[in-house]
Structure formats: structure tokens, C-alpha cells
N, C-alpha and C positions, 0 to 999 in steps of 0.2 A: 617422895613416893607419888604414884600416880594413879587418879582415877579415871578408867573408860564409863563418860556418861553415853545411855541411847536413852533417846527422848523422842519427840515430837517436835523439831526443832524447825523442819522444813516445811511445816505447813503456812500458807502464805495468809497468818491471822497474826495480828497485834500480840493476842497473849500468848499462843505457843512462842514467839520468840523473846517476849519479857519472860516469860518462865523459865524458857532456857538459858537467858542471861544468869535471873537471879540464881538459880540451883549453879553453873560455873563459877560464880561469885562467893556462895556461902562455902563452896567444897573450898575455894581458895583459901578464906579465910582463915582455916584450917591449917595450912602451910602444905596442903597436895597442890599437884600439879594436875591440869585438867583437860582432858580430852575428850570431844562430841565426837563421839562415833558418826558417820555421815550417813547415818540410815535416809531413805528418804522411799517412803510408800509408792508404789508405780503410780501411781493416780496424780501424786504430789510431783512429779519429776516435769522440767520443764517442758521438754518435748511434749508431755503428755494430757498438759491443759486443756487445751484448745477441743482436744479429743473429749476427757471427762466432761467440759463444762459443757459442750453444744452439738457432739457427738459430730453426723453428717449433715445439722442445717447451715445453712450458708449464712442464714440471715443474722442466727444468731452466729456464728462465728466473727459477721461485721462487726456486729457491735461489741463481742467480747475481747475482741483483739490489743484496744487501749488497754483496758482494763489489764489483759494477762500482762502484756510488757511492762508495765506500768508496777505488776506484782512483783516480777520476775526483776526491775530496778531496786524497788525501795525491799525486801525483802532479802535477795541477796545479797545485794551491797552492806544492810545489816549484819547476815550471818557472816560474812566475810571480812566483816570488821571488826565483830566483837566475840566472834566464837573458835576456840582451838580446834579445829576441824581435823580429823583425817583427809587424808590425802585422795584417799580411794571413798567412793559412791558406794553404797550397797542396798539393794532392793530387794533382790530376792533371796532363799535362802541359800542357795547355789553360792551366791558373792561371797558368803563369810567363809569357803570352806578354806583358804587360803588367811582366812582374818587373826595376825599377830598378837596374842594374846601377853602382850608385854606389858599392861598394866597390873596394880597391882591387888586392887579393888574393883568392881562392876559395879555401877550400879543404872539398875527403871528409874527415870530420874519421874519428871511430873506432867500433868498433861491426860488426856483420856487416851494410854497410851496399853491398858488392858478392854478398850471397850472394842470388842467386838463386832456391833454395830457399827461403830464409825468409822473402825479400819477396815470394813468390809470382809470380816472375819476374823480367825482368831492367828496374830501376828508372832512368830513362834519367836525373831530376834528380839520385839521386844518384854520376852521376858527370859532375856537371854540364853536362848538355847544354844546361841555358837561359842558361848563360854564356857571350857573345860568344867565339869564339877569339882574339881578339888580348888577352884580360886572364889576368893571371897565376896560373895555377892549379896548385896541388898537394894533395897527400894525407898526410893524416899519421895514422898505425898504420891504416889500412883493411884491411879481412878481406872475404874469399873466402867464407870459414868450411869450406870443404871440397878435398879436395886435387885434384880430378882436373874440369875443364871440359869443355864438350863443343865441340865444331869449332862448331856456331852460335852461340852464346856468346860463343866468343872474334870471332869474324868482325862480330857486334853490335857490343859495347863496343869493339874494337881502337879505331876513329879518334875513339874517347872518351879512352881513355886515353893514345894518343899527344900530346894536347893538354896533358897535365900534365908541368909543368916537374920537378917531383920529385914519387916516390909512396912513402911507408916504409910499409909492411904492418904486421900486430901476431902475420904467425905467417910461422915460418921459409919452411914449404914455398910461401907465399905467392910470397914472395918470386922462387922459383924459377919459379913459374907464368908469373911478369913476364916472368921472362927469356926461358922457354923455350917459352912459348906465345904471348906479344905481342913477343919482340924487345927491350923496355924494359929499359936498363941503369940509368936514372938512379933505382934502388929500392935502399930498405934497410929493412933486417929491424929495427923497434923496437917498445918492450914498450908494452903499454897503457895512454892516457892516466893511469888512476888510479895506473899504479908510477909515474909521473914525479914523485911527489910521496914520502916517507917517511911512515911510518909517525906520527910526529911530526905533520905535515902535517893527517893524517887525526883524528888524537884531535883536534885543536882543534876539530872540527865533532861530534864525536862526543857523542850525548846521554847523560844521567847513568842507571847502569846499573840497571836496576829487579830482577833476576836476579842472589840473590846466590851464593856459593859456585860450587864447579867442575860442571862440565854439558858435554855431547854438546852441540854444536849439530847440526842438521838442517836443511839447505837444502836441496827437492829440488824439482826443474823436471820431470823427466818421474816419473809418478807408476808405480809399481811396489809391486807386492806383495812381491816378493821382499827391494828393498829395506827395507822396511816390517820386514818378518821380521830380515833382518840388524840393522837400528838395535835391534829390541830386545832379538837375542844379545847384540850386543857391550856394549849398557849393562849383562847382567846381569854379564857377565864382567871387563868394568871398575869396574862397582858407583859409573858415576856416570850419573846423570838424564838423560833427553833432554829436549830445549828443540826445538820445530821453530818455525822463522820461518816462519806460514803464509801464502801468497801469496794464498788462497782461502779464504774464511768455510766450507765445504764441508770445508777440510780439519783442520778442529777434531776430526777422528774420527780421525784416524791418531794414530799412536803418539809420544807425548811433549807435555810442556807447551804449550800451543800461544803464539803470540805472533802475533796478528794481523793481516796487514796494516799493520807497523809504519810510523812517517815513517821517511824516508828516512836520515836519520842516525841512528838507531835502528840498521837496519844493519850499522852500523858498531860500534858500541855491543858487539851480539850476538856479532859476533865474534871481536873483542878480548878479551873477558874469556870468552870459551869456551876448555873444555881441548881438545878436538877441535873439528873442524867434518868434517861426512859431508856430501858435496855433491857433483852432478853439473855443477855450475854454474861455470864460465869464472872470474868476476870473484867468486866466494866462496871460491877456491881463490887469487885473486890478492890479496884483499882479507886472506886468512889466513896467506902469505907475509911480504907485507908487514909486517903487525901482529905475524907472530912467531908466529902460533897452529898449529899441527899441524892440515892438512888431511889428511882423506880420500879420495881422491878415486875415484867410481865413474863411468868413461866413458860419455855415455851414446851411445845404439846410432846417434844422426847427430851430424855437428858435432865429434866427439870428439877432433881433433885437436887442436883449441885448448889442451885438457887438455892431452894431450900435453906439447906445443911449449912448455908454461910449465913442466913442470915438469921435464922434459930441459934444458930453459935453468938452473934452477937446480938441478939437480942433486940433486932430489928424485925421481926416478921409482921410491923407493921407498914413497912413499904413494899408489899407485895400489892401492886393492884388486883382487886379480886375479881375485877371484870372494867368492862371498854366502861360502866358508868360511873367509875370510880372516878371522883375527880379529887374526893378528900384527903387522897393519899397524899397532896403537898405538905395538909396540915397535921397530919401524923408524926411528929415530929422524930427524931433520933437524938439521943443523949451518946453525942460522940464522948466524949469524956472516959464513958463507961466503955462504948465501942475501941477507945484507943488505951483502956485499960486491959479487956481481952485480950486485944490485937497483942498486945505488951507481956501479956501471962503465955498466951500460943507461942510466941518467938521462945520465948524461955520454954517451952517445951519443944521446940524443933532443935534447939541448942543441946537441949540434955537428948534426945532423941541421937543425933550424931555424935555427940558426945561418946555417948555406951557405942556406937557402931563401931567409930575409931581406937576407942578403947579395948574393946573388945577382940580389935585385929589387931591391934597392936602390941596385945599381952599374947593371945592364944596364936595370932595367923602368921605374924610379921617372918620374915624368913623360911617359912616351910618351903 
């Protein structure tokens, strides 16, 4: 049997394509077979970088030009390696009208793949509108990415989402949004594809570490001065190094060792053997749980619930820095034990979660 995932798979970010990994992985585990729909948002398309990121200046098109190729190498070669892809591209909704509906399941796999902000509105494939309604569709860890919808929004999507047999979010309040803004009872709140796996899981893919001794790691997504300033109080007052995993050839000027555009299990790598990690970032906050590492975490000014919600789930909301003069947050410590006993109770609720899905098609859908 086979499932069509569409995800957020082509976006040129570390955790969109660990996400994408782990959810083909866990559906496999299952005994489906697995196929990524090759959606990819006009913005995200290669041709189309160069244009999003620096529009008509020149100057910045210099300098971003390493960087895109650079994307366009280690991100592709990834999908291309580890993901069951379609054959065909699809971007707009024109692409799917032609789209072979020969799986046997659909599913919103994970990712902020319902936020509307970030897709630059509301994305109608990925909540699968080119899938017939009579074939069996659900959602597994899907995000909003933000708490509050507006009345046209919900009035769009609603008879999108009513067609999904089961939808599990990957943030609490999401959750509640189902309930209390579309009526949908059949949701539940689980954690993000990458926690479905342990820590364990993730070193087997993890590359050999080129960074020795203890270091600050630095992952930061929205760029800031202030932060900038904070990473280098806190390294002089902890008296360990900064490492920044630069997303951008551009960002070899900020402060700490730079690490460039690394592959993707690289990553992973940085992480793990980091003493801290200072990160605005969702899935480097998850990825640092997970592994055991002491995040930092600085919210940033959209999107910030997601922080949140992961670290109120395990019980860490005292590694939020509450501001640039926070230096105490090294000493705040995390009782991983407890964190890697959630993480451990969440899995078993993403198991029983697809569990009922598969079950569910299995007894009631299988053969129609």
C-alpha cells in the first residue's frame, strides 16, 4: 500500500528536510510505501531564488549567489538521495490537474505547511485540495505556525479540512484552533516528526565531528544585532567559543567560528557535541532536547509559539532567555532524564496516533 506525502520538503532549511526524512521513515516503518509529492512553492523553486532573496539589486545578488548554489548542492543532493520523489514538479494549482491519484492514502505531512504567513498565503495543495474526496486523507504533526486565524481563513480551508479523516498538529494551541474555530474533533496534539525517533536514531546518520572540544553553538534564523552582542557576552562569561552554523556565505562576518552551509547531517553532528546551542530556531531547540544538549532559546518576534509549546511540553521553559541580559540561562539547568522520559511517552502517542489512522483504513477504507 502506498502513501502520497506533500510537505514542505523543498525548502532550503535543515529541519524542513529532517522532517521530511523522519515522517517517510516512520510511514515506512508501517510496511507503506512512500511517496513525496514534489510540491515546491514558486518562491522555493531554483530558478527562483535569486529573484526572492535580492529582488533587482546587483550588489546583493553578488554576494548571494555562493550561498543559492551552495543551497541548491547540499539540499538537493539531499532530497535526491533520501526522498521517494515524483517525477513531475508541481507549484501551482494548474500542475495537479493532471496529478495521478494512485496512492492509496494522502497525507499534510509536518512543517508550517498550513501557515499562511509563511507560504505567503493560504496554499490550497497543501491541504490537499487535488486529492479526490472520497480517498483517505489525514494530517500528521501539521502547523498553523501561529495562534490566532482570521474569519476568511478559517471560512477557505474549513471544507479542506473537514475531508481529513484524522489531523494531529505539532503545537498544542493548534490543536485548539481545530476545535474551536473548524468544529474538528478527530485532532491531536503530537510532537514533531524528527522527536519520533530518539536521539540514538539521529547519531546513526550523524557525520563525524570536525569541531573539537566544548563551544556555544549559534543557530540563528532571523538576524539581529542585539543577538549578535548577547552570543558574545555570554561566550566571554562562560569562557567557551562560539561556532555559528552559517545558513548564508554573508554570514561569515558575525561573530563565532563560522560553519558553512554545512550537509545536512552535519547538523546534526553540530549539535550533539555542542555545550550550548543559542537558537531562535523550532527544530534546533528540538534537535537539542532530543540529543541532550542545553538549548537556549531566544523567541523570535513571529512564529514564536512553536518555541513555546516544545518547551512547556518538556518542561524546560527555563531555557528561554527572557532578554539580551539574561546570562543565567546557562545555569538553569534541564533534567534530560525527565525530558527523555516525555520525548519517550510523545513517541508512544505518535505510534498509537497512526496506529488508529492505519487501522482505521484498514478495517473501514481498504478496497473501496
Amino acid at each position: 500500500m502506498k502513501i502520497g506525502l506533500i510537505t514542505l520538503h523543498a525548502v532550503k532549511n535543515y529541519g524542513s528536510v529532517l522532517q521530511t526524512l523522519a515522517t517517510q521513515e516512520l510511514f515506512r516503518s508501517y510496511g507503506y510505501e512512500v511517496q513525496v509529492i514534489n510540491y515546491i512553492r514558486e518562491d522555493c523553486l531554483d530558478k527562483n531564488l535569486m529573484k526572492y532573496w535580492c529582488g533587482s539589486n546587483p550588489v546583493k545578488r553578488m554576494v548571494m549567489y555562493p550561498t543559492l548554489k551552495r543551497w541548491e548542492t547540499v539540499f538537493n543532493q539531499f532530497m535526491r538521495k533520501h526522498f521517494n520523489l515524483t517525477d513531475k514538479v508541481y507549484t501551482y494549482e494548474k500542475d495537479f490537474a493532471d496529478f495521478p491519484p494512485d496512492a492509496d492514502l494522502y497525507c499534510t505531512g509536518s512543517d508550517q505547511v498550513w501557515n499562511s504567513g509563511w507560504n505567503g498565503g493560504i496554499e490550497k495543495p497543501l491541504f490537499l485540495s487535488f486529492v479526490p474526496a472520497d480517498k483517505y486523507k489525514f494530517a500528521y504533526s501539521a502547523s498553523f505556525g501561529k495562534q490566532e486565524l482570521s474569519d476568511e481563513e478559517v471560512a477557505i480551508t474549513k471544507p479542506y479540512i473537514e475531508q481529513y479523516k484524522y489531523i494531529s498538529v505539532r503545537e498544542d494551541y493548534a490543536k485548539t484552533l481545530l476545535e474551536e474555530r473548524y468544529g474538528y474533533t478527530r485532532c491531536r496534539h503530537v510532537v514533531d516528526p524528527t522527536l519520533a525517533y530518539d536521539g540514538e536514531f539521529w547519531r546513526k546518520y550523524a557525520a563525524k565531528p570536525k569541531i573539537q572540544g566544548e563551544y556555544i553553538l549559534i543557530y540563528n534564523l532571523n538576524r539581529s544585532k542585539a543577538f549578535d552582542e548577547y552570543a558574545v557576552k555570554l561566550s566571554q562569561k562562560t569562557g567557551l567559543p562560539l561556532v555559528r552554523l552559517c545558513t548564508r556565505y554573508d554570514q561569515i562576518y558575525r561573530p563565532g567560528k563560522s560553519v558553512l552551509v554545512p550537509e545536512v547531517f552535519e547538523f546534526i553532528t553540530l549539535i550533539d557535541n555542542a555545550k550550548f546551542v543559542l537558537t531562535d530556531s523550532f527544530h534546533a531547540t528540538a534537535f537539542s532536547l532530543n540529543l541532550n544538549t542545553e538549548p537556549l532559546c531566544v523567541y523570535p518576534a513571529e512564529y514564536g509559539g512553536r518555541l513555546e509549546s516544545i518547551l512547556r511540553m518538556t518542561d524546560s521553559l527555563q531555557k528561554h532567555v527572557e532578554n539580551y541580559e539574561d546570562f543565567e540561562v546557562v545555569n538553569r539547568k534541564i533534567d534530560f532524564n525527565h525530558v527523555n522520559q516525555v520525548l519517550k511517552e510523545q513517541r508512544e502517542q505518535i505510534r498509537r496516533y497512526l496506529t488508529d489512522v492505519f487501522h482505521d483504513y484498514e478495517t473501514n477504507y481498504k478496497g473501496r
